[in-house]
mmCIF file of the C-alpha atoms, coordinates in Angstrom:
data_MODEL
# 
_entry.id   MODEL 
# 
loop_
_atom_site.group_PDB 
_atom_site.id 
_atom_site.type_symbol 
_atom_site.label_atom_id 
_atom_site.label_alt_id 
_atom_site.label_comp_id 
_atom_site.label_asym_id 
_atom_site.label_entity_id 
_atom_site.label_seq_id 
_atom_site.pdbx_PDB_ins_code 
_atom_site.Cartn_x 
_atom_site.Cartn_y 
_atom_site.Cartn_z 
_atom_site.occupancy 
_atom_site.B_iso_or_equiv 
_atom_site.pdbx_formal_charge 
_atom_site.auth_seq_id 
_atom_site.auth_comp_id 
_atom_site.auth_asym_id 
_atom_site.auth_atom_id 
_atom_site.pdbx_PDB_model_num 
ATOM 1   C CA . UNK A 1 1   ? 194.009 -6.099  199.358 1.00 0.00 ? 1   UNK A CA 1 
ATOM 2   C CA . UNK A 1 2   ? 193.706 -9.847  198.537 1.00 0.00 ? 2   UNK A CA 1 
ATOM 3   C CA . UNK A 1 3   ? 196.608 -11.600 199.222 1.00 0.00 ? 3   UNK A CA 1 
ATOM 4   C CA . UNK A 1 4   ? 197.314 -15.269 197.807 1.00 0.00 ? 4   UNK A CA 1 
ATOM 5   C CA . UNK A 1 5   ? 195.600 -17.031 200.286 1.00 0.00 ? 5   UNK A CA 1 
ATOM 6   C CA . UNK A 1 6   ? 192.646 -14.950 199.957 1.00 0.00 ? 6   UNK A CA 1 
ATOM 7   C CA . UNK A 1 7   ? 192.800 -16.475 196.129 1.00 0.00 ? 7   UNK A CA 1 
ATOM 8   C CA . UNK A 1 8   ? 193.026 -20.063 197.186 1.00 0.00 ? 8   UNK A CA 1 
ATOM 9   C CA . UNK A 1 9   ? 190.234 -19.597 199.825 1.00 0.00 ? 9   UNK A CA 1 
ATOM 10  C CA . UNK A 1 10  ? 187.649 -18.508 196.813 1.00 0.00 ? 10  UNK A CA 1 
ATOM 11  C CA . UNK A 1 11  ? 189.096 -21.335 194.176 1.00 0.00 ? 11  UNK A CA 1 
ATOM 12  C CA . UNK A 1 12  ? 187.672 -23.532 196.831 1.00 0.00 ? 12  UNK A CA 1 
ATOM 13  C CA . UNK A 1 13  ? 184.863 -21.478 197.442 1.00 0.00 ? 13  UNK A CA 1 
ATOM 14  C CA . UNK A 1 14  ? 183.981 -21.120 193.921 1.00 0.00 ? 14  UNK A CA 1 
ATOM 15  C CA . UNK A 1 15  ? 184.442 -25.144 192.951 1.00 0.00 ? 15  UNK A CA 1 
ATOM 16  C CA . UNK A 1 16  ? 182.126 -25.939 195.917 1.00 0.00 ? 16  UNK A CA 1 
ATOM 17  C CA . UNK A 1 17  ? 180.738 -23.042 198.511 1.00 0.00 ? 17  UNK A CA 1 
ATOM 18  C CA . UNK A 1 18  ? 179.144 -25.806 200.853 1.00 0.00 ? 18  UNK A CA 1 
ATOM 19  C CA . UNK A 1 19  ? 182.255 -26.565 202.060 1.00 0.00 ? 19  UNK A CA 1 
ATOM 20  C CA . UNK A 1 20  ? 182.674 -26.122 205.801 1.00 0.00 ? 20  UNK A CA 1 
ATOM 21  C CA . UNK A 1 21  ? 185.063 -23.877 207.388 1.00 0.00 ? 21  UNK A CA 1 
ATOM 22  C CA . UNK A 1 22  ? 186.973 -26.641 208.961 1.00 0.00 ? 22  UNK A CA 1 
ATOM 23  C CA . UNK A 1 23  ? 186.865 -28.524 205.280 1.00 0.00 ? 23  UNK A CA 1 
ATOM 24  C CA . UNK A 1 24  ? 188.189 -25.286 203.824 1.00 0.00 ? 24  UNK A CA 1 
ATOM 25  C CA . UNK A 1 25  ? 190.833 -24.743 206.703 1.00 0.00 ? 25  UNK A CA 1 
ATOM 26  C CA . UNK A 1 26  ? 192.220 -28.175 206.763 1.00 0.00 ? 26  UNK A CA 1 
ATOM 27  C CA . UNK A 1 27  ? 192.848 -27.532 202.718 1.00 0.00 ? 27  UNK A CA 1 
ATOM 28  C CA . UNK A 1 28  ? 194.735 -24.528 203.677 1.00 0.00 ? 28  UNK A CA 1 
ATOM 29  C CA . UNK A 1 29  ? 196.494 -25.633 206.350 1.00 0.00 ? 29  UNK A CA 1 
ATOM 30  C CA . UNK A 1 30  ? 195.234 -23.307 208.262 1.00 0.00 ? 30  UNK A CA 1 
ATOM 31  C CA . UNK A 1 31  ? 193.219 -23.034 211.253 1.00 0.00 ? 31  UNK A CA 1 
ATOM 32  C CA . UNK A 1 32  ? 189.372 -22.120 211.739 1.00 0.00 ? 32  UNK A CA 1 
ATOM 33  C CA . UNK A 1 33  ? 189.218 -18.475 212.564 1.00 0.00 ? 33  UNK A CA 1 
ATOM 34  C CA . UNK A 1 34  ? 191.785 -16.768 210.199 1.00 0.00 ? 34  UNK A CA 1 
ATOM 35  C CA . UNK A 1 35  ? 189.713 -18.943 207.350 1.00 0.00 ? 35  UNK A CA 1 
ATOM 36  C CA . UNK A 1 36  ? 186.405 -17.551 209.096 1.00 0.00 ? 36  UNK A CA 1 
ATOM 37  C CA . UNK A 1 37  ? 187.741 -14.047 209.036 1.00 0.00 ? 37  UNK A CA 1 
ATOM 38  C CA . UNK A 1 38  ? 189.019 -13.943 205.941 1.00 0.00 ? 38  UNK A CA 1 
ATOM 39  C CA . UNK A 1 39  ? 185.432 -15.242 204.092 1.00 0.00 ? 39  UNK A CA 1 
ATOM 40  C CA . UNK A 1 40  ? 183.554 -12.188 206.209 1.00 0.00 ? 40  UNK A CA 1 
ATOM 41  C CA . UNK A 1 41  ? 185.826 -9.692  204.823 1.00 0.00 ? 41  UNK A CA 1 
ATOM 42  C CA . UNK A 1 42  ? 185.291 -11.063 201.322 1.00 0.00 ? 42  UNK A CA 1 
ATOM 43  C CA . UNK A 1 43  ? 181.623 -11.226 202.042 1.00 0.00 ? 43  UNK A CA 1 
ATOM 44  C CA . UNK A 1 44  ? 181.964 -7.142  203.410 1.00 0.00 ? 44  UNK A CA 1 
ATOM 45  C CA . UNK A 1 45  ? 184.194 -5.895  200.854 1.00 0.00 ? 45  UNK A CA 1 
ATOM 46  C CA . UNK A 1 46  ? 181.977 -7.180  198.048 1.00 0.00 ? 46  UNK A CA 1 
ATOM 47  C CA . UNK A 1 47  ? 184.408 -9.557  196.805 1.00 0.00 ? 47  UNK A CA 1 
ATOM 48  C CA . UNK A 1 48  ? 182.191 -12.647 197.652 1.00 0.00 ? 48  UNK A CA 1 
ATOM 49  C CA . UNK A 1 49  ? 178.631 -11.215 196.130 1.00 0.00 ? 49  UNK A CA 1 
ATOM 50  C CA . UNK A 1 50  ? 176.874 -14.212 197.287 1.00 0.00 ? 50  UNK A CA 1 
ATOM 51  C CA . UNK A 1 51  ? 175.823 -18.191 197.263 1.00 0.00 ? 51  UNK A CA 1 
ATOM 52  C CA . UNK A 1 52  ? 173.735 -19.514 194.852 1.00 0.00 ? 52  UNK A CA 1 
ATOM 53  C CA . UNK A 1 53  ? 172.808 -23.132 193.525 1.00 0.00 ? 53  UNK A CA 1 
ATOM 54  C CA . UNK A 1 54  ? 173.117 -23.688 190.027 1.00 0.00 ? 54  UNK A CA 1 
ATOM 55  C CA . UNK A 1 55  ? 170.024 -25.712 188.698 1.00 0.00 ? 55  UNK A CA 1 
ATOM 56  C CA . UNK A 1 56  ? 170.418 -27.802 186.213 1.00 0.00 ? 56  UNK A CA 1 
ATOM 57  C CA . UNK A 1 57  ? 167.971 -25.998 183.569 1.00 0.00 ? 57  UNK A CA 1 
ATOM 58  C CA . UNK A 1 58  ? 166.784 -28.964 181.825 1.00 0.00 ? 58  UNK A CA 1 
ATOM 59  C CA . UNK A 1 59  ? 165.749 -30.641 185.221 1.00 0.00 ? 59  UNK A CA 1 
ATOM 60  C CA . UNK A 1 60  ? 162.997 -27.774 185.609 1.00 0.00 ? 60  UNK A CA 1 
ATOM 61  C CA . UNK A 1 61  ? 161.908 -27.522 181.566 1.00 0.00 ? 61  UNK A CA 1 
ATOM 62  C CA . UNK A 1 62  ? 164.047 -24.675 180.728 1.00 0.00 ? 62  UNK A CA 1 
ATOM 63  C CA . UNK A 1 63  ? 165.935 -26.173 178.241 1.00 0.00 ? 63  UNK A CA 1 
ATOM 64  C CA . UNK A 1 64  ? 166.267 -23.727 175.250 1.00 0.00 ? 64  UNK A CA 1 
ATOM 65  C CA . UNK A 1 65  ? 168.946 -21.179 174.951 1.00 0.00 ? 65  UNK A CA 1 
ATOM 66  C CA . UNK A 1 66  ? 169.187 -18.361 172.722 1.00 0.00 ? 66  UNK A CA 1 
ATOM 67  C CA . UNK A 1 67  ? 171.054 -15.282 172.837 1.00 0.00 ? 67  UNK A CA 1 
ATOM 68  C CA . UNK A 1 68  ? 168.912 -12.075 171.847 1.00 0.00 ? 68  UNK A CA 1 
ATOM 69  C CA . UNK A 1 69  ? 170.489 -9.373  170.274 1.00 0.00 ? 69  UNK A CA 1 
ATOM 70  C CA . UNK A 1 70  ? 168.774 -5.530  170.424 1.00 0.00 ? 70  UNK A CA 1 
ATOM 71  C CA . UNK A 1 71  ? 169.889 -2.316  168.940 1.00 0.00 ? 71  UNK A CA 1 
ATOM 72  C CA . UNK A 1 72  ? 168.122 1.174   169.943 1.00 0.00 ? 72  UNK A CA 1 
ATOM 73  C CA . UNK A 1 73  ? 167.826 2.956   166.809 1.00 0.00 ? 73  UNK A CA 1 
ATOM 74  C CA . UNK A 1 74  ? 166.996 6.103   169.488 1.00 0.00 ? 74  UNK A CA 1 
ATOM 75  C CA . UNK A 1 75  ? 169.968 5.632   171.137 1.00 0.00 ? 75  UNK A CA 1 
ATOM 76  C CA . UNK A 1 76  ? 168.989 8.479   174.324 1.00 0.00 ? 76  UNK A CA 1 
ATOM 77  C CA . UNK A 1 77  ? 169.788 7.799   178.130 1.00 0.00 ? 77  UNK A CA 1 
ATOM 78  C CA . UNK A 1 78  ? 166.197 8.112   178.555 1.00 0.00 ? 78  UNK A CA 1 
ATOM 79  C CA . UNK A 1 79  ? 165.683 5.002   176.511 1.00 0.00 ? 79  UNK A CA 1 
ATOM 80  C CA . UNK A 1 80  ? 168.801 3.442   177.800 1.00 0.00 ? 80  UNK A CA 1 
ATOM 81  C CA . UNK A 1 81  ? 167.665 3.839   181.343 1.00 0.00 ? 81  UNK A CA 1 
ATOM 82  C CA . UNK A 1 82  ? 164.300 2.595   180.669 1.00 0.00 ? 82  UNK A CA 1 
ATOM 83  C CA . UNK A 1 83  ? 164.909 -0.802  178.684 1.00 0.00 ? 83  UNK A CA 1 
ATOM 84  C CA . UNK A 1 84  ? 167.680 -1.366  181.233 1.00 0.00 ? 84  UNK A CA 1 
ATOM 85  C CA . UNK A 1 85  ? 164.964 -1.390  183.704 1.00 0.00 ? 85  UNK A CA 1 
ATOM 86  C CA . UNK A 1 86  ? 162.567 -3.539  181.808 1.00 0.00 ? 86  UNK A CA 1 
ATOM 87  C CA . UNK A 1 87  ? 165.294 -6.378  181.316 1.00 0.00 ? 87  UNK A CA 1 
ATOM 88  C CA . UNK A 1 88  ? 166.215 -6.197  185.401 1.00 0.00 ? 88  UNK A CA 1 
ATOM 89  C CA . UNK A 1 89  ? 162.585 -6.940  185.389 1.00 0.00 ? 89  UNK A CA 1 
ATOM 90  C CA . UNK A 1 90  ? 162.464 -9.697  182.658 1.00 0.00 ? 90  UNK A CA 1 
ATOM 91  C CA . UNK A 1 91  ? 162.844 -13.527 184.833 1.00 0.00 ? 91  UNK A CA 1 
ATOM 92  C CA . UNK A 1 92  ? 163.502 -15.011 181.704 1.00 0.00 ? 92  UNK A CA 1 
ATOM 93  C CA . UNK A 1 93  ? 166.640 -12.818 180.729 1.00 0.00 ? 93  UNK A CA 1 
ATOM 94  C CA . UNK A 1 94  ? 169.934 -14.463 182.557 1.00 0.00 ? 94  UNK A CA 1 
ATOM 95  C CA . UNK A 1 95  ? 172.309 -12.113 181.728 1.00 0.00 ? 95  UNK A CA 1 
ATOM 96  C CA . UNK A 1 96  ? 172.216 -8.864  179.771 1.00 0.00 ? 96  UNK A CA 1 
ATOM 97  C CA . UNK A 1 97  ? 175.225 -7.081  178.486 1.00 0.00 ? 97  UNK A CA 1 
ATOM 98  C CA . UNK A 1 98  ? 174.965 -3.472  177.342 1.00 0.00 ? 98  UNK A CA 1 
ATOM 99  C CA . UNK A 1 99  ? 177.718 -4.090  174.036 1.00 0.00 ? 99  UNK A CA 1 
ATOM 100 C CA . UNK A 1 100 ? 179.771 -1.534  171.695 1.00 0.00 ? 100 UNK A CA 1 
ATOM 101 C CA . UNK A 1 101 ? 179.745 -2.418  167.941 1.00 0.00 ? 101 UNK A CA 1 
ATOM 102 C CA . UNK A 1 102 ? 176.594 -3.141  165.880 1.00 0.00 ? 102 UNK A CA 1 
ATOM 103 C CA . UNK A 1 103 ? 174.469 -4.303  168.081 1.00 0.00 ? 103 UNK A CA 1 
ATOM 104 C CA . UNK A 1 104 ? 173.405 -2.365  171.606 1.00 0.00 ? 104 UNK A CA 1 
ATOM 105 C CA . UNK A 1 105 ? 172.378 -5.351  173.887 1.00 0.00 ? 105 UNK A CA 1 
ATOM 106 C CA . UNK A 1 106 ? 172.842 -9.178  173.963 1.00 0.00 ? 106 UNK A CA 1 
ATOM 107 C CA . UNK A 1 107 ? 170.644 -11.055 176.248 1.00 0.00 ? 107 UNK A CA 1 
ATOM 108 C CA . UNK A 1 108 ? 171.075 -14.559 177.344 1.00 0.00 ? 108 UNK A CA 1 
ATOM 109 C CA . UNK A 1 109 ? 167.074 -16.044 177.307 1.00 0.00 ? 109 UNK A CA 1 
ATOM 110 C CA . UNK A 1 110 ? 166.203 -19.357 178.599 1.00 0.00 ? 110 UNK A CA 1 
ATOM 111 C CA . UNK A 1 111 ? 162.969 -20.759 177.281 1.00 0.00 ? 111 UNK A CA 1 
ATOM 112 C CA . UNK A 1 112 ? 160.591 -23.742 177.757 1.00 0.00 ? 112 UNK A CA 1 
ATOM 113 C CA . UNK A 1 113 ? 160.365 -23.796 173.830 1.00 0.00 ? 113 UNK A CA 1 
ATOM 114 C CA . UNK A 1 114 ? 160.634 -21.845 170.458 1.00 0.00 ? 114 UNK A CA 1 
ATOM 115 C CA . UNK A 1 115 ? 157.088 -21.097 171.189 1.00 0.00 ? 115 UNK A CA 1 
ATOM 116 C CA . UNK A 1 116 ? 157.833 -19.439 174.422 1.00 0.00 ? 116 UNK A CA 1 
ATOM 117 C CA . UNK A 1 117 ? 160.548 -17.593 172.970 1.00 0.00 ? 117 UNK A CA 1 
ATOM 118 C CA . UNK A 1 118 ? 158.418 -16.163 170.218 1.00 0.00 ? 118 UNK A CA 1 
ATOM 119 C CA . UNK A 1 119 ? 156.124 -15.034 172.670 1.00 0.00 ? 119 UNK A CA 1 
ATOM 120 C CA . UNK A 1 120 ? 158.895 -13.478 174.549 1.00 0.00 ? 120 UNK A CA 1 
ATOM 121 C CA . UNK A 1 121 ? 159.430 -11.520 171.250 1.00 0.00 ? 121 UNK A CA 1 
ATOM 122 C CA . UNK A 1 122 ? 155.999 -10.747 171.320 1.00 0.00 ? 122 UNK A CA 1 
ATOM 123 C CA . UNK A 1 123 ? 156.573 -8.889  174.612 1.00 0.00 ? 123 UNK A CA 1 
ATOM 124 C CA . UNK A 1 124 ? 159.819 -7.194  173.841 1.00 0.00 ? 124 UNK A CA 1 
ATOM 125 C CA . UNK A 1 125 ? 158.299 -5.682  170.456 1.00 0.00 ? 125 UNK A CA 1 
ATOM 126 C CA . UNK A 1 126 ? 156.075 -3.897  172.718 1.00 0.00 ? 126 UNK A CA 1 
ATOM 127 C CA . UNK A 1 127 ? 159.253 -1.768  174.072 1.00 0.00 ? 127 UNK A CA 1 
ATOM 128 C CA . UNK A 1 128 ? 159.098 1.337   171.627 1.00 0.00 ? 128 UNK A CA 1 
ATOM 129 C CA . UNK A 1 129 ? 162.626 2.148   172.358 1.00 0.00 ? 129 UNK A CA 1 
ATOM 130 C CA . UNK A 1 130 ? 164.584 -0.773  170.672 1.00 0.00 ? 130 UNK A CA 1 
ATOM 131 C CA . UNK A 1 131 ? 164.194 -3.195  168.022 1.00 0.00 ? 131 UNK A CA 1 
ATOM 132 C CA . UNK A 1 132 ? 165.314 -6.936  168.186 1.00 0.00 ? 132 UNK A CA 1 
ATOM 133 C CA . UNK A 1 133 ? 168.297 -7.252  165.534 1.00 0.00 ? 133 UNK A CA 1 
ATOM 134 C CA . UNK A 1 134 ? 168.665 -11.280 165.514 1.00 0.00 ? 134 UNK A CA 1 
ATOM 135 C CA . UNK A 1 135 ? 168.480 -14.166 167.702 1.00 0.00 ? 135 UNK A CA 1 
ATOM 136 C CA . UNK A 1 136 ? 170.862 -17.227 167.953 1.00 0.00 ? 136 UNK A CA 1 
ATOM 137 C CA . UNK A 1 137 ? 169.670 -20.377 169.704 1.00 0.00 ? 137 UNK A CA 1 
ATOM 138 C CA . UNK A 1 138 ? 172.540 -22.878 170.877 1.00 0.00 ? 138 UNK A CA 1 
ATOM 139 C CA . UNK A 1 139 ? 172.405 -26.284 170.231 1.00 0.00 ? 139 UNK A CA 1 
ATOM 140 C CA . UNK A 1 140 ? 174.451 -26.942 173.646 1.00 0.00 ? 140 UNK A CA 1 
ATOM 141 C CA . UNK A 1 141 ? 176.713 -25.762 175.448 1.00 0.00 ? 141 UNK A CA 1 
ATOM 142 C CA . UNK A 1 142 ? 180.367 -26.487 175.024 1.00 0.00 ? 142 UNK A CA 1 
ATOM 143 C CA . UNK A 1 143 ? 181.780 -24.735 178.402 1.00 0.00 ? 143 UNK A CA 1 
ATOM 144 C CA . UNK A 1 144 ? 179.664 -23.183 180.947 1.00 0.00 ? 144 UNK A CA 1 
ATOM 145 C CA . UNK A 1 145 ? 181.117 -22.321 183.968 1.00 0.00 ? 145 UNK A CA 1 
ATOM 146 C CA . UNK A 1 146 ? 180.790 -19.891 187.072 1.00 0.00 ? 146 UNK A CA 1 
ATOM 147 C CA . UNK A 1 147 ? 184.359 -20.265 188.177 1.00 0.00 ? 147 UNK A CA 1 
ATOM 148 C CA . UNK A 1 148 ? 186.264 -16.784 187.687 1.00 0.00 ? 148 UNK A CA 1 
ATOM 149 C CA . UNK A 1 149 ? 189.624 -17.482 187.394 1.00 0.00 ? 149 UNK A CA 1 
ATOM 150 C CA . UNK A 1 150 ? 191.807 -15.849 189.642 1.00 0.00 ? 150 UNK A CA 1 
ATOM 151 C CA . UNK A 1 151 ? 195.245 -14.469 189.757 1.00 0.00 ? 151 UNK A CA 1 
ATOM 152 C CA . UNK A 1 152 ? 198.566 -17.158 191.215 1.00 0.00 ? 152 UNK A CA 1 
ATOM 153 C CA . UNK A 1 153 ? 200.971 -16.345 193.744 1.00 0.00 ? 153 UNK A CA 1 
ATOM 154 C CA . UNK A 1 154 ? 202.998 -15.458 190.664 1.00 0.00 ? 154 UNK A CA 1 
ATOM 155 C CA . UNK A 1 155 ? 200.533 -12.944 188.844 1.00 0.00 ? 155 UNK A CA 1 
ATOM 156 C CA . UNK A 1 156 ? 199.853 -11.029 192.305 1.00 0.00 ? 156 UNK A CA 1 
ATOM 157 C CA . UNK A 1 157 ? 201.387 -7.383  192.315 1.00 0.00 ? 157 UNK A CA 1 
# 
């Protein structure tokens, strides 16, 4: 059970995860080793997943963005199964969301170009089991953020 310390520990942890333990215990006023403790329990209980850098997409030609939505007209676990597989495979696919309503899947693509991404298109029309419904390409991004937000001392139960 996370208590609200445990919630303060990954705000911090979230804003800025090269932060050292003695950084994040003096912001706690805590000491070292309860602040240690507390991260490897996270880190065992799955609650911390992991530690990434963010790269600034743009930096390494990736800037392009669209969002790529897919409907199986087959709708089977067999094909379920298998495109889910494909797009774990896909590098190009950020994020992938398995949706109820009118369309089945929305994938989050980042491209080099419009060129690339129609030759990502080409490769996903090759998947017999779905059918690409539209695509949306963002002109920026207004808020993008990996910072979950997490529950106060007074939203706890």
């Amino acid at each position: 059970m996370l208590d609200d310390t445990d919630f303060r520990l990954l705000s911090l942890l979230q804003r800025d995860a090269k932060r050292t333990i003695k950084e994040l215990a003096e912001e706690l006023g805590m000491t070292t080793t309860p602040i240690f403790e507390r991260i490897k329990r996270m880190e065992r209980d799955g609650v911390i997943e992991a530690y990434v850098a963010l790269v600034n997409q743009e930096k390494i030609g990736r800037p392009l963005i669209v969002f790529c939505n897919v409907s199986m007209p087959d709708y089977t676990p067999d094909n379920i199964a298998e495109f889910e597989n494909q797009v774990r495979r896909m590098p190009d696919v950020l994020e992938a969301y398995h949706l109820a309503g009118t369309i089945d899947y929305q994938l989050k693509v980042v491209m080099s170009d419009i060129k690339e991404y129609a030759n990502f298109l080409q490769q996903m029309a090759k998947l017999p089991m779905i059918r690409v419904y539209s695509s949306s390409i963002a002109l920026y991004a207004v808020k993008q953020s990996t910072i979950l937000p997490l529950p106060t001392k007074n939203t706890i139960s």
